[in-house]
C-alpha positions as CSV (number, residue, x, y, z in Angstrom):
1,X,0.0,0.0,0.0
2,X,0.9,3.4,-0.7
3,X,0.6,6.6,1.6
4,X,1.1,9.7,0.2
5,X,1.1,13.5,1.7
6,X,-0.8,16.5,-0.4
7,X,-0.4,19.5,2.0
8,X,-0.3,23.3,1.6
9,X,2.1,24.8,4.2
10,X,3.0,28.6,5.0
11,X,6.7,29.6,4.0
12,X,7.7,29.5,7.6
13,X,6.1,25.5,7.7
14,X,2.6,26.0,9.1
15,X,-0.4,24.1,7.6
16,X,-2.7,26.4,10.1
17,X,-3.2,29.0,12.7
18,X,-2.8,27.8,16.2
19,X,-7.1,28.1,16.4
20,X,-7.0,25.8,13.5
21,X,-7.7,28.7,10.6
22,X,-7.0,28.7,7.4
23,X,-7.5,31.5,6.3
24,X,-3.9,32.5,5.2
25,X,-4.6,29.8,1.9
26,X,-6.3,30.9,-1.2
27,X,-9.7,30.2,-1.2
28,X,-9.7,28.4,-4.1
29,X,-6.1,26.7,-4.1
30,X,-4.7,29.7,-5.8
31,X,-4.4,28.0,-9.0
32,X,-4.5,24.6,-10.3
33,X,-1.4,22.8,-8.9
34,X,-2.2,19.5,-9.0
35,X,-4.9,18.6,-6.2
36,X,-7.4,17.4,-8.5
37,X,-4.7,15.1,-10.1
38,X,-3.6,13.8,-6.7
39,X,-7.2,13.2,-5.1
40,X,-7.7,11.3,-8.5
41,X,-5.2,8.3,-7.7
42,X,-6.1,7.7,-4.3
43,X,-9.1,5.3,-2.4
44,X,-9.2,6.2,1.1
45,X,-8.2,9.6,3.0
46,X,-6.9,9.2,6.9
47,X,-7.0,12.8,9.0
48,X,-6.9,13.2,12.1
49,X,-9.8,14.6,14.5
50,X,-8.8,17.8,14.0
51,X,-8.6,17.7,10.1
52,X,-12.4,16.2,10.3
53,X,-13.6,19.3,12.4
54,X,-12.4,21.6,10.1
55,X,-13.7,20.1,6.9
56,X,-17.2,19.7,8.3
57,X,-16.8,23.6,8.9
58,X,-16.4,24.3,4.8
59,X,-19.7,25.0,3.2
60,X,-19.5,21.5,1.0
61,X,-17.8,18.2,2.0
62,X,-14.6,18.3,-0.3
63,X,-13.8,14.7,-0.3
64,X,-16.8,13.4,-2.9
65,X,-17.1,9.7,-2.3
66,X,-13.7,8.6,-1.3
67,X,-13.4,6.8,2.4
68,X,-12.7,8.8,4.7
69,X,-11.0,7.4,7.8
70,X,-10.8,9.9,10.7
71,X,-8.2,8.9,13.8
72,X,-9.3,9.5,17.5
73,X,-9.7,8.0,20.8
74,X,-12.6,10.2,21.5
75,X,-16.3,9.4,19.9
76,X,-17.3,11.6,17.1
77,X,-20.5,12.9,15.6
78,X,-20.3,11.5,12.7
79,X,-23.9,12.7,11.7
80,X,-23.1,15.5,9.2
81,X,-20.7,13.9,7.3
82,X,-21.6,11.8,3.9
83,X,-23.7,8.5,5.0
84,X,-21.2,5.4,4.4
85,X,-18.2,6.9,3.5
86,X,-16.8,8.2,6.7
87,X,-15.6,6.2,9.6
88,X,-13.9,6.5,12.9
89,X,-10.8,4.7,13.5
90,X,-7.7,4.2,16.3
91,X,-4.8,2.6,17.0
92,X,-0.7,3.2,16.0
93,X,-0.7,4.0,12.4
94,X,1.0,0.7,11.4
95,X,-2.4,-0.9,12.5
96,X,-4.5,1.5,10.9
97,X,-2.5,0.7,7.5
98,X,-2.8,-3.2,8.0
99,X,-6.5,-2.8,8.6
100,X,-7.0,-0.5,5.6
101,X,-4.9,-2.8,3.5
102,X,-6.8,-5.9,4.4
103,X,-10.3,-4.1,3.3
104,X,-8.2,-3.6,-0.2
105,X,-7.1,0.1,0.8
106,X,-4.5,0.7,-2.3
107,X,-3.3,4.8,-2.3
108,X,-4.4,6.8,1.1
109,X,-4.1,10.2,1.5
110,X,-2.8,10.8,4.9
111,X,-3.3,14.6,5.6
112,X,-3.4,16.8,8.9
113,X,-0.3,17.7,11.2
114,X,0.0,15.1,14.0
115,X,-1.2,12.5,11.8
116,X,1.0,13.6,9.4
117,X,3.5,13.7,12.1
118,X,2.8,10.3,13.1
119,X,2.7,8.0,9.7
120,X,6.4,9.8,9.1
121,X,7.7,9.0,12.2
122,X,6.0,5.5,11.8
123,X,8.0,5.3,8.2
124,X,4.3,4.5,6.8
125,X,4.5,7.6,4.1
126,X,6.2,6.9,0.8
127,X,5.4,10.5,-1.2
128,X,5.4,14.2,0.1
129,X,4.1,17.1,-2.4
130,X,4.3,19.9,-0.5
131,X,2.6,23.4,-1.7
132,X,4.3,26.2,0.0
133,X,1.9,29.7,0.1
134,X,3.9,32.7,-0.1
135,X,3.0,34.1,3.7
136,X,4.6,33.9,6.7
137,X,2.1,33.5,9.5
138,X,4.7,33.6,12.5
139,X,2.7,31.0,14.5
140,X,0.6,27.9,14.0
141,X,0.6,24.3,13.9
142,X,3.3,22.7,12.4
143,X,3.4,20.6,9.7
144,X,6.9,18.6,11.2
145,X,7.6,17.9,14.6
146,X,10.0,16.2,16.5
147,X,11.7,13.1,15.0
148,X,13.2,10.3,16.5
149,X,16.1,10.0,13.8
150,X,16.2,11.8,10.4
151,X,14.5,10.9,7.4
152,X,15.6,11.0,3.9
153,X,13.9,12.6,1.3
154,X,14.6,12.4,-2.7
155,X,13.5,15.0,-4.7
156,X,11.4,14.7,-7.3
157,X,10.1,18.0,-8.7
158,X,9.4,21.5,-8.2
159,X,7.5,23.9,-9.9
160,X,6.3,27.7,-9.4
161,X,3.1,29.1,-9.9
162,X,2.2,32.7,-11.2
163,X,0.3,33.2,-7.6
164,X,3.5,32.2,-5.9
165,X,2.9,29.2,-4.7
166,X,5.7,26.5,-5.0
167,X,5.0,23.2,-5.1
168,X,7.8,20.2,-4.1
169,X,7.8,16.3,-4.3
170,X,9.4,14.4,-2.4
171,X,10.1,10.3,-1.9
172,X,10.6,9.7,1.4
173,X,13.6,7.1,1.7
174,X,14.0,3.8,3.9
């Protein structure tokens, strides 16, 4: 199975406001920079609790009919999201992949900053495309944390967009 990263981050490495705000990224992605591809090739989404409140904040569930997994040891209203394609989930990320991957989970999407945080530090995330948004915020949540021992990355690409935004791949290494 294949996890992969799709995350827009300020220039000074924050995917939100400390309040969990977003409002520093364009509204409308800035520009076409490959989102639409990416959500294209993958089957299942994991986000953290966090993540999940947010999105049931926007004014239209963005995720269509892909499975959404959502991680936390705390119940959820699930009520408002999409009947049948959302679910509640917990356990160490290697668990979470083996139980997605017996179900016939092929590409997820892992996406929010301790999740994120987690699956890397787990060595369960093979692809990084990171957008950077030209703003510096000066506070937020991170999208890296503390790791126990580096992690190599290969680059892949980069490529600049007339709005400003810079976009990155990466292969994470084992």
């Amino acid at each position: 199975m294949r996890a992969s990263v799709f995350i827009g981050v300020s220039v000074d490495g924050f995917i939100a406001r400390r309040n969990g705000e977003l409002d520093f990224l364009p509204t409308d992605g800035g520009e076409s920079h490959g989102y639409d591809e990416f959500i294209a090739t993958i089957d299942t989404l994991v986000i953290g609790r966090g993540t999940f409140e947010t999105v049931m904040s926007f004014p239209q569930w963005p995720y269509g009919d892909k499975h959404v997994v959502v991680l936390s040891s705390r119940p959820l209203d699930l009520s408002r999201a999409p009947k049948g394609t959302v679910e509640q989930m917990g356990g160490e990320p290697a668990e979470i992949v083996a139980k997605l991957a017996a179900r016939g989970a092929k590409h997820l999407y892992v996406d929010g900053g301790v999740t994120v945080q987690r699956f890397l530090r787990a060595g369960l995330i093979q692809h990084m495309t990171i957008t950077r948004v030209p703003v510096l915020i000066g506070d937020g949540i991170p999208l890296f944390g503390a790791l126990p021992r580096d992690i190599r990355l290969r680059h892949v690409a980069t490529k600049s967009y007339a709005s400003g935004l810079v976009k990155t791949e990466y292969e994470v290494m084992t």
